[in-house]
KEGUSE-830467 format. One record per residue: residue number from 1; residue in one letter; y, z, x of N, C-alpha, C in turn. Coordinates in nm, 2 decimals, decimal comma, padded with zeros to 4 digits. Atoms other than C-alpha are relative to their C-alpha. Layout:
<mivos>
{seq->NUM	type->A	n.v->Y	n.w->Z	n.u->X	ca.v->Y	ca.w->Z	ca.u->X	c.v->Y	c.w->Z	c.u->X}
...
</mivos>
This chain:
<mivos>
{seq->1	type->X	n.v->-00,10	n.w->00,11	n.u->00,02	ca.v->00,03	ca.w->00,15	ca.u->-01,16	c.v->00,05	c.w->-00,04	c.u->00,14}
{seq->2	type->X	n.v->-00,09	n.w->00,02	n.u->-00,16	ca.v->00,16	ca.w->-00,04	ca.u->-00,85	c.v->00,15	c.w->-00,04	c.u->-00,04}
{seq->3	type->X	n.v->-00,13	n.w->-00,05	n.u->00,00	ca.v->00,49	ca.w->00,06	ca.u->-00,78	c.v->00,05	c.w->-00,14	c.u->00,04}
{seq->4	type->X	n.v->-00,06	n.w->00,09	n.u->00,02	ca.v->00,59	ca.w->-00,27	ca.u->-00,64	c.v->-00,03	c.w->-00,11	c.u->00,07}
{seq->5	type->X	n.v->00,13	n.w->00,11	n.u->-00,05	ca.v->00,45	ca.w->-00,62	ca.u->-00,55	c.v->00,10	c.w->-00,12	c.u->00,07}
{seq->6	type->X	n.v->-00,08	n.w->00,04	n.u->-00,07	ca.v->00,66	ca.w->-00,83	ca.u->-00,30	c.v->-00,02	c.w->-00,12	c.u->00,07}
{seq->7	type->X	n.v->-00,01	n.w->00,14	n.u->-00,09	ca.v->00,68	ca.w->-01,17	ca.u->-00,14	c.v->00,03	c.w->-00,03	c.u->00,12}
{seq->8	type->X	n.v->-00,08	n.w->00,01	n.u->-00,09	ca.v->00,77	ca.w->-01,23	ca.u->00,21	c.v->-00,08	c.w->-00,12	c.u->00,08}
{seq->9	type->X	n.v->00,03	n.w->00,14	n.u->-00,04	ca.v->00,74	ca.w->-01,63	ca.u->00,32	c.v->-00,17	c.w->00,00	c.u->-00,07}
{seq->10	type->X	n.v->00,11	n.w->00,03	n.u->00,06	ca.v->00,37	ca.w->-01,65	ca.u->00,26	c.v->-00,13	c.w->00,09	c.u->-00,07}
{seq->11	type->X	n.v->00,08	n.w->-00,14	n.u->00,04	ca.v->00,26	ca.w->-01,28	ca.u->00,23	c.v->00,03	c.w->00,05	c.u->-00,12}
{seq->12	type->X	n.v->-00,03	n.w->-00,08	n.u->00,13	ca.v->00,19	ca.w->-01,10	ca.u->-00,08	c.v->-00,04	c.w->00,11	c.u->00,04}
{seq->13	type->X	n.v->00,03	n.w->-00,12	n.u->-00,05	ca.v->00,22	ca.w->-00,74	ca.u->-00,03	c.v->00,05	c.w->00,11	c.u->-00,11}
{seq->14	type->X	n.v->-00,01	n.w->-00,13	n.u->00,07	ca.v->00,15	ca.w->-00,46	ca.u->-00,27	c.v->00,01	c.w->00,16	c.u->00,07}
{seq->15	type->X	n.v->-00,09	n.w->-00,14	n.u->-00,05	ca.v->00,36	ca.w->-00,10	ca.u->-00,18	c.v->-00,03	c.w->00,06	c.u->-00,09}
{seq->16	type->X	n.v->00,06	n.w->-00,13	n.u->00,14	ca.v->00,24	ca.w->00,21	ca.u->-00,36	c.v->00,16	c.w->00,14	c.u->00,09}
{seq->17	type->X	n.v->-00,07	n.w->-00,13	n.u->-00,02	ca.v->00,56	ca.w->00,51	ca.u->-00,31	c.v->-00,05	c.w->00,14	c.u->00,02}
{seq->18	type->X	n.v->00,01	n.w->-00,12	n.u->-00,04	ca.v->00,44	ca.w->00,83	ca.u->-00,16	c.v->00,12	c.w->00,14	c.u->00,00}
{seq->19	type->X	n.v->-00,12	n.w->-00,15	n.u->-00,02	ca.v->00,65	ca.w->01,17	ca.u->-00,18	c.v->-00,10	c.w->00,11	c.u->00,08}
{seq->20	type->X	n.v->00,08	n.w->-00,14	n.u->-00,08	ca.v->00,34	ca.w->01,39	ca.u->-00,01	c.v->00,10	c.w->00,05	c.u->00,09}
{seq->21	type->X	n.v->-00,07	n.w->-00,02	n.u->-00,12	ca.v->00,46	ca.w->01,60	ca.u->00,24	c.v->-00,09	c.w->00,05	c.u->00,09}
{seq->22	type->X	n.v->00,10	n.w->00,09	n.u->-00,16	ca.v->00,32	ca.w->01,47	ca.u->00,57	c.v->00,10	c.w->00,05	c.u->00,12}
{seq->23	type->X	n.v->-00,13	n.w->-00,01	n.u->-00,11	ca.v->00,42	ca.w->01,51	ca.u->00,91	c.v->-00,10	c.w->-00,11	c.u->00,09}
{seq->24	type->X	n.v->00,06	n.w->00,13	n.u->-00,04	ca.v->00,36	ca.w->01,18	ca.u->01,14	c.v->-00,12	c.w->00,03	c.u->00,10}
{seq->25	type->X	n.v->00,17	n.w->-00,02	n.u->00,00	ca.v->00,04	ca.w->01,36	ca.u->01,28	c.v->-00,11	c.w->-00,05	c.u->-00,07}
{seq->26	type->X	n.v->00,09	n.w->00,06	n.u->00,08	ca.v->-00,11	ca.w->01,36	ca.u->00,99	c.v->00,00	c.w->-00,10	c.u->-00,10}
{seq->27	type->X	n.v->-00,05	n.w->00,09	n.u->00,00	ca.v->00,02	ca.w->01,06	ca.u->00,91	c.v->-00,14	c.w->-00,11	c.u->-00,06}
{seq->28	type->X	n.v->00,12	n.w->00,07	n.u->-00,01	ca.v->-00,29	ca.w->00,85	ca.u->00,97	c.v->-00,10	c.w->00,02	c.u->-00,10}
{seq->29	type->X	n.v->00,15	n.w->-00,08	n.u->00,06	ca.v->-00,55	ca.w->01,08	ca.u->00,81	c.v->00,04	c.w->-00,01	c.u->-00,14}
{seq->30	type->X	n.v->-00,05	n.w->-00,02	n.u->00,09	ca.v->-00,31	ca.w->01,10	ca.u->00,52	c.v->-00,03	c.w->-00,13	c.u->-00,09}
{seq->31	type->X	n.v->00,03	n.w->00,10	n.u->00,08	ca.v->-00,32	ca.w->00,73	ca.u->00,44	c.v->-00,15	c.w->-00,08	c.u->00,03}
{seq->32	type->X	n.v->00,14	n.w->00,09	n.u->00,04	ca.v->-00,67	ca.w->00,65	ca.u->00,46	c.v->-00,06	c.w->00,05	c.u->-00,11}
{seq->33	type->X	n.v->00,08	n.w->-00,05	n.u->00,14	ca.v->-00,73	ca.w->00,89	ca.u->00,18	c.v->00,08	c.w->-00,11	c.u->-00,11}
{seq->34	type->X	n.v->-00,07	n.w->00,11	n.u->00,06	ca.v->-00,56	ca.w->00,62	ca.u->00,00	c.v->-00,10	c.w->-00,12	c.u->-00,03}
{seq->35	type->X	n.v->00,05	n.w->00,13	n.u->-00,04	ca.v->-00,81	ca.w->00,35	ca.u->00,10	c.v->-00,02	c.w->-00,06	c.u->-00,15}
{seq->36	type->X	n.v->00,06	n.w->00,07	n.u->00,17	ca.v->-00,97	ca.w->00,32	ca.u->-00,26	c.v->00,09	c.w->-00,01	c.u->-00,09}
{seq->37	type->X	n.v->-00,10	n.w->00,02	n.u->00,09	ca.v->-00,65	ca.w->00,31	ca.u->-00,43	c.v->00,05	c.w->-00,13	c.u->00,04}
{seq->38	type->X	n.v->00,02	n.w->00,14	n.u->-00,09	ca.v->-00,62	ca.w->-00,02	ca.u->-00,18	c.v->-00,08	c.w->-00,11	c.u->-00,07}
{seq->39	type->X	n.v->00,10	n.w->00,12	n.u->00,08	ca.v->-00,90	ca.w->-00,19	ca.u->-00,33	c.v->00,04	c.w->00,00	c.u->-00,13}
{seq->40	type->X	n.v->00,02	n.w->00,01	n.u->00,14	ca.v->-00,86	ca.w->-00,11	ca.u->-00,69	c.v->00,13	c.w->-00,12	c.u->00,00}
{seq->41	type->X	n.v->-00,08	n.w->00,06	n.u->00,02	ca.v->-00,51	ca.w->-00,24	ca.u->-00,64	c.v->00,01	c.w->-00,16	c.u->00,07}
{seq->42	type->X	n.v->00,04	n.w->00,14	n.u->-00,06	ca.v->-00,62	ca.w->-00,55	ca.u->-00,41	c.v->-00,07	c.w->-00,09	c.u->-00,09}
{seq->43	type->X	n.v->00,10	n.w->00,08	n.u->00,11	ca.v->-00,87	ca.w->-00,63	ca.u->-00,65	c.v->00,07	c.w->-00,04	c.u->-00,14}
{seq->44	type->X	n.v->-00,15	n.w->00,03	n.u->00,15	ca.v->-00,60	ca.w->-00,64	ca.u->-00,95	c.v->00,06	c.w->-00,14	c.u->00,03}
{seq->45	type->X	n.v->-00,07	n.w->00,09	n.u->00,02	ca.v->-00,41	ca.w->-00,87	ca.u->-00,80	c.v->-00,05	c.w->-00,13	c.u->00,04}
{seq->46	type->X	n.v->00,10	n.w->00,10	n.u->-00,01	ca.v->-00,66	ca.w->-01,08	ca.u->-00,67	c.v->-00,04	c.w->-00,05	c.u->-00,14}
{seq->47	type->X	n.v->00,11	n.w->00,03	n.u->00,11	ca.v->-00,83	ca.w->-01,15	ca.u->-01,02	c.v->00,16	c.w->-00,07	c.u->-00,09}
{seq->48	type->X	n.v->-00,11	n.w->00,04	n.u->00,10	ca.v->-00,45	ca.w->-01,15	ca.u->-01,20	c.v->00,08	c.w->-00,15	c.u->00,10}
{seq->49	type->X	n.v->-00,08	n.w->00,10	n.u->-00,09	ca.v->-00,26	ca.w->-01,41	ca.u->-00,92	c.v->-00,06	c.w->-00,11	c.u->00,03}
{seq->50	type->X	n.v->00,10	n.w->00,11	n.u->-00,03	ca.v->-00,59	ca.w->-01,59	ca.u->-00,82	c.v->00,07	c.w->-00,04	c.u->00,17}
{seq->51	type->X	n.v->00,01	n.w->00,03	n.u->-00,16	ca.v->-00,50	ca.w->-01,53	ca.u->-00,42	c.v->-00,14	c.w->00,09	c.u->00,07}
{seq->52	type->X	n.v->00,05	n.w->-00,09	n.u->-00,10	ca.v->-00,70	ca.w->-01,39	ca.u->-00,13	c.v->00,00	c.w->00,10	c.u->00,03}
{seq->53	type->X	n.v->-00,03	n.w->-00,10	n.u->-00,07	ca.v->-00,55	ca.w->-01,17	ca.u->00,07	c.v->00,11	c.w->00,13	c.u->-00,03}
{seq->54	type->X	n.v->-00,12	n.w->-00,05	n.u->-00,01	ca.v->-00,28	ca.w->-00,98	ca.u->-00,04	c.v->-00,03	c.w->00,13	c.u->00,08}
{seq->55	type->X	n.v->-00,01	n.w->-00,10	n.u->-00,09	ca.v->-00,14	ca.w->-00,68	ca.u->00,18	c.v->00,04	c.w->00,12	c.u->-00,09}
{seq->56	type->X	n.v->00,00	n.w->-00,15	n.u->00,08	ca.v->-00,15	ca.w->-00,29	ca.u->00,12	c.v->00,10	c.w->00,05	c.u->00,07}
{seq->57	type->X	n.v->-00,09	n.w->-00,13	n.u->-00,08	ca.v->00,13	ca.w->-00,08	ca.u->00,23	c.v->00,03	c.w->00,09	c.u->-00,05}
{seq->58	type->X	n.v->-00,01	n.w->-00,11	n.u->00,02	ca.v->00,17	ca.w->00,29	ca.u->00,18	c.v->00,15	c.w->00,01	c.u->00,04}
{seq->59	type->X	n.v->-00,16	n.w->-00,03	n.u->-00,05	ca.v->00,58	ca.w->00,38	ca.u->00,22	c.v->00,01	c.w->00,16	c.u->-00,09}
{seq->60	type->X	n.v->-00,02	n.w->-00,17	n.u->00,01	ca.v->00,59	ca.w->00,77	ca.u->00,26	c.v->00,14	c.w->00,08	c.u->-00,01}
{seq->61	type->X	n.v->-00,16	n.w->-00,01	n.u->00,05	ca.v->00,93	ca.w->00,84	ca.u->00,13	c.v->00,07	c.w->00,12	c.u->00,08}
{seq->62	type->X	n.v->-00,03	n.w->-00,14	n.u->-00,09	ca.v->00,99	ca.w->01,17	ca.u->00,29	c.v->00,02	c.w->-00,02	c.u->00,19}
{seq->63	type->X	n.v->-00,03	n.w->00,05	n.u->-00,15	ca.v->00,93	ca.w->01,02	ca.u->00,63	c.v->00,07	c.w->-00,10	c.u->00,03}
{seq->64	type->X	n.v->-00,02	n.w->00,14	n.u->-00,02	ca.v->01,03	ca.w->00,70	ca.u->00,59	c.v->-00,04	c.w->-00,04	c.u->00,08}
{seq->65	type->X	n.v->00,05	n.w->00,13	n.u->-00,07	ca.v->00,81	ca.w->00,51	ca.u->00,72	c.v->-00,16	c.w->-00,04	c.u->-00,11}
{seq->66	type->X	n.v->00,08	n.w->00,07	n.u->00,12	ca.v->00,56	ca.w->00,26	ca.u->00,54	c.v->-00,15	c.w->-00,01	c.u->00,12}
{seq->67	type->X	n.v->00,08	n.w->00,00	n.u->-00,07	ca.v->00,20	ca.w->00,25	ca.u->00,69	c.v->-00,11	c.w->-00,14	c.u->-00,12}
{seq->68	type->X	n.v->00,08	n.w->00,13	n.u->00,08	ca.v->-00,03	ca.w->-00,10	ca.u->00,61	c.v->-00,17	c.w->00,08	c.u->00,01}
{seq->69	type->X	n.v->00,08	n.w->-00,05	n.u->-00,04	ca.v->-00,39	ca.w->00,02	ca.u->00,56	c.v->-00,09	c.w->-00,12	c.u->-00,06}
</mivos>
C-alpha cells in the first residue's frame, strides 16, 4: 500500500515510510533493495492517474532522511 502520494507544483511523488534500522552507510545499498517496490508502485499510479512520470521517495524514519530512487 503506498503510504502517501503528494503534489508539489507539477511533481507527483509517491513516499513509501521506512522504520529499518540503517545507518547512512548503508543507506544507499538499503534503498535500492526497494527498487521493485518503485515500479510496482510507479506503475499503479501511472495506469490509475493516467501521468508519466511520477517520483519515488523512500523517507527512512529513524534517520530522517528521505532518499529518491
Amino acid at each position: 500500500m503506498i503510504d502517501i502520494l503528494y503534489q508539489i507544483d507539477d511533481r507527483l511523488i509517491i513516499a513509501d515510510y521506512k522504520t529499518d534500522h540503517v545507518t547512512m552507510t548503508d543507506l544507499p545499498a538499503k534503498a535500492e533493495k526497494y527498487r521493485y517496490q518503485k515500479a510496482v508502485y510507479a506503475e499503479a499510479v501511472k495506469r490509475c492517474l493516467k501521468i508519466d512520470n511520477p517520483e519515488f521517495k523512500l523517507i527512512f524514519l529513524r534517520l530522517g532522511k528521505a532518499v529518491s530512487i
